[in-house]
Backbone bond lengths (Angstrom), bond angles and torsions (degrees), N, CA, C in turn:
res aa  C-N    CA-C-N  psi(-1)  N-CA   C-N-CA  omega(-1)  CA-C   N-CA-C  phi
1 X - - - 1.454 - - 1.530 111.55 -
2 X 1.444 106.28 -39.17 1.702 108.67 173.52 1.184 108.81 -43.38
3 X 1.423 110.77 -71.79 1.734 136.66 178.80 1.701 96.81 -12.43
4 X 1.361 102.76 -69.00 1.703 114.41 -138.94 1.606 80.51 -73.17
5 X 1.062 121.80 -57.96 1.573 118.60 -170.64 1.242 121.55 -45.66
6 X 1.439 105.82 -41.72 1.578 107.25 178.14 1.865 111.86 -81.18
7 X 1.124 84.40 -39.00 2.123 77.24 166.67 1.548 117.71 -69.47
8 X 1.342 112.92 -10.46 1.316 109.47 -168.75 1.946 104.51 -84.93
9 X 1.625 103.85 -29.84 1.312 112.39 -166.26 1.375 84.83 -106.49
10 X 0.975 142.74 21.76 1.675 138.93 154.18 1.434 100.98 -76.99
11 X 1.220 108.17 -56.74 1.648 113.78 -177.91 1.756 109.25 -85.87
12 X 1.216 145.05 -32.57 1.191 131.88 169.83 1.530 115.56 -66.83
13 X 1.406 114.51 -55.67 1.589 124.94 -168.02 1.468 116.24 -97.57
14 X 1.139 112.41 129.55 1.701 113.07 -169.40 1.879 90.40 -86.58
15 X 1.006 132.17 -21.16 1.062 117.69 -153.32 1.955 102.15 -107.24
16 X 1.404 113.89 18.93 1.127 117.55 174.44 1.467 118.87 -89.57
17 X 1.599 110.23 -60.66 1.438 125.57 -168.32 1.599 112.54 -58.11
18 X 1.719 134.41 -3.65 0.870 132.60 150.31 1.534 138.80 -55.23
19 X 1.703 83.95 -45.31 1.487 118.05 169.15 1.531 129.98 -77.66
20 X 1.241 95.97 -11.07 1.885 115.68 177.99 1.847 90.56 -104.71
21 X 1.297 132.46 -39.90 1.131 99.73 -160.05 1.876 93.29 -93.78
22 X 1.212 130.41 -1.92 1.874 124.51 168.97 1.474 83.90 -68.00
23 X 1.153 122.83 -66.17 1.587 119.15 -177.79 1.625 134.45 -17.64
24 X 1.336 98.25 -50.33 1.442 120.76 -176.10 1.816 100.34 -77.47
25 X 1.417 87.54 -39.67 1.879 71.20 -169.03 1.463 95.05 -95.85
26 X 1.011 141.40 -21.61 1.574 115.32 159.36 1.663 130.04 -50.20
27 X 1.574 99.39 -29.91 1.684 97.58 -161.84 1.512 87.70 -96.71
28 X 1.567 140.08 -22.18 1.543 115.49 147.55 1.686 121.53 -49.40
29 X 1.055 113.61 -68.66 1.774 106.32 157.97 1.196 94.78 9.57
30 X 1.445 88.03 -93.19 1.767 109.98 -159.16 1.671 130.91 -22.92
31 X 1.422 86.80 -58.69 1.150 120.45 -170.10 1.308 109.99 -61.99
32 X 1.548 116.01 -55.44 1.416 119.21 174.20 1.703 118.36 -62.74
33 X 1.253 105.68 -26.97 1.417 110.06 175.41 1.153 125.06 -73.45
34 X 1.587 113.69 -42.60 1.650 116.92 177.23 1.401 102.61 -123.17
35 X 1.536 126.46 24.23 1.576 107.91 177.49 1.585 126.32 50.33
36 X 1.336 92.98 -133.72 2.005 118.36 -153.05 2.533 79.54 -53.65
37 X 1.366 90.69 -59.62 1.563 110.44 -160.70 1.819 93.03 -33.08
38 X 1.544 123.34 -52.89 1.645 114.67 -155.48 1.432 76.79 -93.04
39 X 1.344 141.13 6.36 1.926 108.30 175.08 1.526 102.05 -80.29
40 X 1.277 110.29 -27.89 1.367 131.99 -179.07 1.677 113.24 -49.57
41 X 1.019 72.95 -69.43 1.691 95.55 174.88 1.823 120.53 -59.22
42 X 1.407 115.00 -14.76 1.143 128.97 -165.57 1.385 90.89 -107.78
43 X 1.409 115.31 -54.77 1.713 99.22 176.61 1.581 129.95 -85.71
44 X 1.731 99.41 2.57 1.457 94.39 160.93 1.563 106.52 -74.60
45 X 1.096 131.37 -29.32 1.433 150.50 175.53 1.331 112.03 -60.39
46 X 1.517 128.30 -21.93 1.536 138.97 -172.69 1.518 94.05 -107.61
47 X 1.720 118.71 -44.22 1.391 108.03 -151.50 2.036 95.61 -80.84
48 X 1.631 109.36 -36.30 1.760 98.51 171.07 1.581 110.67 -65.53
49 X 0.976 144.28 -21.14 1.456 111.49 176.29 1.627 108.25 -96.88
50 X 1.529 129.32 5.23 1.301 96.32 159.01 1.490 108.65 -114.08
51 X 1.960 117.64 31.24 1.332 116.24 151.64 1.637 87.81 -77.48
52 X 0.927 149.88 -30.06 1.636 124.16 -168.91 1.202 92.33 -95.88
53 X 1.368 157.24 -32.34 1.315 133.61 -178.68 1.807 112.61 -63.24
54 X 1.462 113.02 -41.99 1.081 117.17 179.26 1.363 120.52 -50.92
55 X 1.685 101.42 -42.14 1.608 119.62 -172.39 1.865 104.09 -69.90
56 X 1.264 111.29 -60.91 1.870 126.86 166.99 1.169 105.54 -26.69
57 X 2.193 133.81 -66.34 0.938 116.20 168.95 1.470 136.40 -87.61
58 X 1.283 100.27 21.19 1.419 100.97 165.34 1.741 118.59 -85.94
59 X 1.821 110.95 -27.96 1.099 137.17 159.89 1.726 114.30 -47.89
60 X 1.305 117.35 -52.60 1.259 124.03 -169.15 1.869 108.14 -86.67
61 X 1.635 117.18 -25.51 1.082 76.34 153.56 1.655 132.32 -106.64
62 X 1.117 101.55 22.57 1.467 94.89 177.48 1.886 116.50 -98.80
63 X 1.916 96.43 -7.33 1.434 91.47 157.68 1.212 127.77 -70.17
64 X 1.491 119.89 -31.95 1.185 126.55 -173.20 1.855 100.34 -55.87
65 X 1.482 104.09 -55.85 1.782 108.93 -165.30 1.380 88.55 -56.48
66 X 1.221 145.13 -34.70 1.592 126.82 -151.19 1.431 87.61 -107.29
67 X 1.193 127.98 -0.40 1.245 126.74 154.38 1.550 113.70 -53.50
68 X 1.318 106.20 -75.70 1.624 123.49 177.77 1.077 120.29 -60.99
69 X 1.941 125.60 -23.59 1.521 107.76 179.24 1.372 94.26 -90.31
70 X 1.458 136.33 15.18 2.063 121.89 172.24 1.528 95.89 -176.20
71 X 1.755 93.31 60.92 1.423 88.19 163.16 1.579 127.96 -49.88
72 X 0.978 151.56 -38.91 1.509 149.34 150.90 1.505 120.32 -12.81
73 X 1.665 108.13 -51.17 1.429 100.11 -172.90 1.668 123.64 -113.99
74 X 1.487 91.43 26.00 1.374 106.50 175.76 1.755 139.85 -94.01
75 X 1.009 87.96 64.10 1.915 99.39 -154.97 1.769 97.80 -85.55
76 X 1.324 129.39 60.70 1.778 107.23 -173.64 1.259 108.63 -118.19
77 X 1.754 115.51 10.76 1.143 122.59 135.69 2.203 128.03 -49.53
78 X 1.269 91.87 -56.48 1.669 99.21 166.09 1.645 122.82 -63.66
79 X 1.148 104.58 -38.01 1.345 108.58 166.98 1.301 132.54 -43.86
80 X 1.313 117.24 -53.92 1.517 127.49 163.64 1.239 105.61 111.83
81 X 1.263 123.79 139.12 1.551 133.23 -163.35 1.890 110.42 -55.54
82 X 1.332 95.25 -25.13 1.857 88.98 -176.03 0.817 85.62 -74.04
83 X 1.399 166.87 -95.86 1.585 161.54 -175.85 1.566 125.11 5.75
84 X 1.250 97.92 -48.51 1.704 114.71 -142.93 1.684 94.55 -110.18
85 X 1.364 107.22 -7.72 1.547 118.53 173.79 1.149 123.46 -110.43
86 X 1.366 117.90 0.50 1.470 125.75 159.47 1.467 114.86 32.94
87 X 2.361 90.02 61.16 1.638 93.14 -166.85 1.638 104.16 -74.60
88 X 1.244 126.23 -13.60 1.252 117.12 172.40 1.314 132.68 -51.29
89 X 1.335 125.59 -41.83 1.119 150.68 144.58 1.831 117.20 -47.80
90 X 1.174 123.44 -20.24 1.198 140.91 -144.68 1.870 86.54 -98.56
91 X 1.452 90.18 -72.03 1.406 116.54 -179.52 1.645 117.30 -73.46
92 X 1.260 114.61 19.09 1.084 116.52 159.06 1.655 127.62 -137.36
93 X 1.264 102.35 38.73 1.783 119.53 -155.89 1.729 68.00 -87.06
94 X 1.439 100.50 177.22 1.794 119.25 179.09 1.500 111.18 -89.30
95 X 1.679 117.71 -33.59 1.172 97.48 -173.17 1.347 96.10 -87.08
96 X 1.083 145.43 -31.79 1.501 138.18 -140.34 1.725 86.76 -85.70
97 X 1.375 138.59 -34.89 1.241 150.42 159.46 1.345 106.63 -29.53
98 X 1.114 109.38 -76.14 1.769 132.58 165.64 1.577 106.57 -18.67
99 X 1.393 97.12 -74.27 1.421 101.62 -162.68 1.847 105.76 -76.93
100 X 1.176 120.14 -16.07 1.352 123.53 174.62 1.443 102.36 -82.57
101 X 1.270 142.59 -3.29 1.732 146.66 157.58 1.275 97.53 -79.91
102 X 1.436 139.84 -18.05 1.992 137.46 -153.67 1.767 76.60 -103.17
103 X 1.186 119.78 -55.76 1.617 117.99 -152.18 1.707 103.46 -86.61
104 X 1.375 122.14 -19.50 1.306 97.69 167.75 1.851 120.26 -95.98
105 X 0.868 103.87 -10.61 1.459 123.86 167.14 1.677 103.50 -54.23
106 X 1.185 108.62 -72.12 1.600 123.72 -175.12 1.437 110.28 -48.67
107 X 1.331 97.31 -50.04 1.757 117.95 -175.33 2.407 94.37 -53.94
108 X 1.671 86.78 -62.25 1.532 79.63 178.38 1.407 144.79 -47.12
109 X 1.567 101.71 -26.22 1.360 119.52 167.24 1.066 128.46 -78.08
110 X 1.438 128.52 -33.57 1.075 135.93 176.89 1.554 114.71 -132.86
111 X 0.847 124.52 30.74 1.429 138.35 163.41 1.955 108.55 -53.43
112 X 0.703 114.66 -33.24 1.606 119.25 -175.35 1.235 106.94 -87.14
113 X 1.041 125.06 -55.53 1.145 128.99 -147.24 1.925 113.06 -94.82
114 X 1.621 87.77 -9.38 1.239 96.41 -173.85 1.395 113.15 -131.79
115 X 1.439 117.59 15.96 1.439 137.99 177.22 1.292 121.30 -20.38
116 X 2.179 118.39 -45.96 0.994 102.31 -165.43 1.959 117.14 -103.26
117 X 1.600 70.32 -11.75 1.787 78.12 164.45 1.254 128.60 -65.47
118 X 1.350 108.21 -29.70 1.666 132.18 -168.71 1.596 96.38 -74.94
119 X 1.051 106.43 -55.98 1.537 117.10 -178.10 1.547 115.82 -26.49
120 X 1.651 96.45 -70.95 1.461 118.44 169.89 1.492 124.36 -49.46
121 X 1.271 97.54 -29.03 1.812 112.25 -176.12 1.526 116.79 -70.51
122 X 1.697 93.00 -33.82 1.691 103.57 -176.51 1.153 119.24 -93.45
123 X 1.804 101.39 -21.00 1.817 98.48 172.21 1.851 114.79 -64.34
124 X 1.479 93.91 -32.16 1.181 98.97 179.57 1.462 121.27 -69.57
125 X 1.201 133.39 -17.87 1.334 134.61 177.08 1.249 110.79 -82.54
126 X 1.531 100.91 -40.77 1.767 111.54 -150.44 1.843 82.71 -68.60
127 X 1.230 116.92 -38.05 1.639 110.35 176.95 1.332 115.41 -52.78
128 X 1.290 94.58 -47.18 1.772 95.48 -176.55 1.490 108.53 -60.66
129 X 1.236 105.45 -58.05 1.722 108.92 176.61 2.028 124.36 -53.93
130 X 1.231 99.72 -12.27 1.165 103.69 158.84 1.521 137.50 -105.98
131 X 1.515 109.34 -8.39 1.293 102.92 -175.00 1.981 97.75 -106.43
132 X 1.861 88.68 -50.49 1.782 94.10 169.34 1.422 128.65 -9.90
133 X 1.688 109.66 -56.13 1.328 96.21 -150.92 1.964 104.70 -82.69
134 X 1.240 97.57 -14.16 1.625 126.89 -172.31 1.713 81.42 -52.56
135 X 1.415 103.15 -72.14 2.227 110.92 -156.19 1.183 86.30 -73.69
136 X 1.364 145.57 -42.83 1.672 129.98 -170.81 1.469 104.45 -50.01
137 X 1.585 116.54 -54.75 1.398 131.27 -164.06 1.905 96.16 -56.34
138 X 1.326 102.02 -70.20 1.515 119.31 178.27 1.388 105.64 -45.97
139 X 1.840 140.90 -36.88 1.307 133.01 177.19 1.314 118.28 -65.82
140 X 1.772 113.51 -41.41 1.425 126.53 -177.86 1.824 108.65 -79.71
141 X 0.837 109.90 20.83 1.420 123.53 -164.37 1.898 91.02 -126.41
142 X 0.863 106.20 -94.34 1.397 103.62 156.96 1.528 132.65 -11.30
143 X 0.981 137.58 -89.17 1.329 163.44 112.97 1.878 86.28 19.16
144 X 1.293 111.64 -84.45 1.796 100.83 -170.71 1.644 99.20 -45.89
145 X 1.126 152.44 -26.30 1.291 151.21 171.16 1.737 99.85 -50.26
146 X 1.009 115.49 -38.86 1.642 109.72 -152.01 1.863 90.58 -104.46
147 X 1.269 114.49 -22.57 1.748 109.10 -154.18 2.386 91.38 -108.14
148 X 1.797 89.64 -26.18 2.120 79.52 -169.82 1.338 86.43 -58.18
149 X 1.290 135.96 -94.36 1.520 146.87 -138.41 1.367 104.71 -37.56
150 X 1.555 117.47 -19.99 2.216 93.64 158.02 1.414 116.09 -101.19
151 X 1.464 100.42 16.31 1.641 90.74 -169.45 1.912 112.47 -138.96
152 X 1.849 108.06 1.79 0.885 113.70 -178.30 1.546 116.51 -132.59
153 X 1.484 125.88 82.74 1.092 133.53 169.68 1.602 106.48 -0.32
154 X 1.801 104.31 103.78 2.019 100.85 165.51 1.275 106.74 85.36
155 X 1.536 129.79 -13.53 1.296 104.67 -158.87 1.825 113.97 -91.16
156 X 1.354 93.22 143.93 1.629 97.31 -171.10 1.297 108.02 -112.84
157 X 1.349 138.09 127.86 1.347 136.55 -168.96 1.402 101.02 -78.60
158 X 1.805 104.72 130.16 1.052 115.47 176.36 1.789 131.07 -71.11
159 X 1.342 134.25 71.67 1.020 134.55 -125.41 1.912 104.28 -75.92
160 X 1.483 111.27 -29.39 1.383 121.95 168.65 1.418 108.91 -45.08
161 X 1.673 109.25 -79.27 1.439 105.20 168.46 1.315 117.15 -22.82
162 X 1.419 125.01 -67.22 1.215 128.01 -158.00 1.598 110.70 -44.15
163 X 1.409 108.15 -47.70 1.268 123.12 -158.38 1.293 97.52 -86.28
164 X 1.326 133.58 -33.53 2.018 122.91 168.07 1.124 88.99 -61.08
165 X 1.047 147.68 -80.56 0.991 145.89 -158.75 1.532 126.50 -30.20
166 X 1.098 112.55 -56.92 1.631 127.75 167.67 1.611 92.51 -54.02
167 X 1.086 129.10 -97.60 1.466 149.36 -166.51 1.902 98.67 -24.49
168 X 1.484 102.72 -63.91 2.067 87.61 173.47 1.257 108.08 -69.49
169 X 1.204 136.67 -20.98 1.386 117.63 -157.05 2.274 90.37 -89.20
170 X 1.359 114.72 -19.89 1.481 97.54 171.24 1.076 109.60 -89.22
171 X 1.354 120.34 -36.92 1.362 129.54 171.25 1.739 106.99 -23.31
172 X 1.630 125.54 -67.18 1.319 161.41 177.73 1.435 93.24 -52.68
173 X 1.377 126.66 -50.98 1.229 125.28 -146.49 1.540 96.63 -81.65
174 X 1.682 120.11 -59.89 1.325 155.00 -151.86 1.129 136.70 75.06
175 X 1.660 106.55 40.80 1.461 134.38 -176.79 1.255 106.31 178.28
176 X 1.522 96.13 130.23 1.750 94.70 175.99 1.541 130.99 -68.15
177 X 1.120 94.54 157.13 1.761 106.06 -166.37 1.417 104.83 -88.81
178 X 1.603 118.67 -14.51 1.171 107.12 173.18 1.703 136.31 -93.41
């Protein structure tokens, strides 16, 4: 899920692949410096943001269905993604907990000594963690378009939605998602 996300904003966002490639050569740094310990630390760092991607599109497609069973009172397009992502809930799932005890631990130990690698490591997430949960939400949203109609008695994809939807979410983004 990392993979696809980060190739996806390689090619959508000009302002990523700067930030993916400090990334890359910091977490070699890392790696060569403390081994097995920063892979650890790198995939507790991989495995929490796709507990929120997982969680985002699990969100998006079940807006879509509660879209279609009362279209009328379904506005979480207007709402705005901090809303509609229920990061509170997000940020308090068990594993993503888990793995946020692996990364401040690591961070504590070597926080000094490894300041500028770390730096680079977190810009790179904190991106992921901010744009991620936005296209996860918007993929599982998507995606219920293509998967309700064999699995939801009647349901007709709402194609308006679809299309606000796309349009704020690049709008938000500052490049389209499509």
């Amino acid at each position: 899920m990392i993979t696809e996300l980060s190739n996806w904003l390689v090619e959508k966002d000009l302002d990523f692949p700067p930030v993916q490639a400090a990334y890359q050569d910091a977490a070699k740094i890392l790696v060569n410096r403390l081994g097995k310990e920063a892979e650890e630390f790198l995939s507790a760092q991989d495995q929490q943001i796709i507990s929120d991607l997982r969680y985002s599109a699990y969100l998006g497609f079940q807006a879509n269905l509660a879209n279609f069973r009362c279209p009328g009172g379904n506005h979480f397009v207007a709402e705005g993604s901090d809303r509609f992502l229920h990061e509170h809930i997000m940020y308090s799932l068990p594993g993503r907990i888990c793995y946020d005890t692996a990364i401040t631990a690591f961070q504590a130990r070597h926080g000094q000594s490894t300041e500028s690698q770390l730096d680079a490591i977190q810009n790179y997430y904190i991106y992921l963690e901010t744009i991620g949960p936005k296209v996860a939400h918007y993929c599982g949203y998507v995606f219920a378009n293509q998967v309700l109609p064999l699995v939801e008695p009647g349901y007709v994809c709402d194609g308006a939605q679809t299309s606000i939807y796309t349009m704020e979410l690049s709008r938000e983004l500052g490049f389209p998602v499509k």
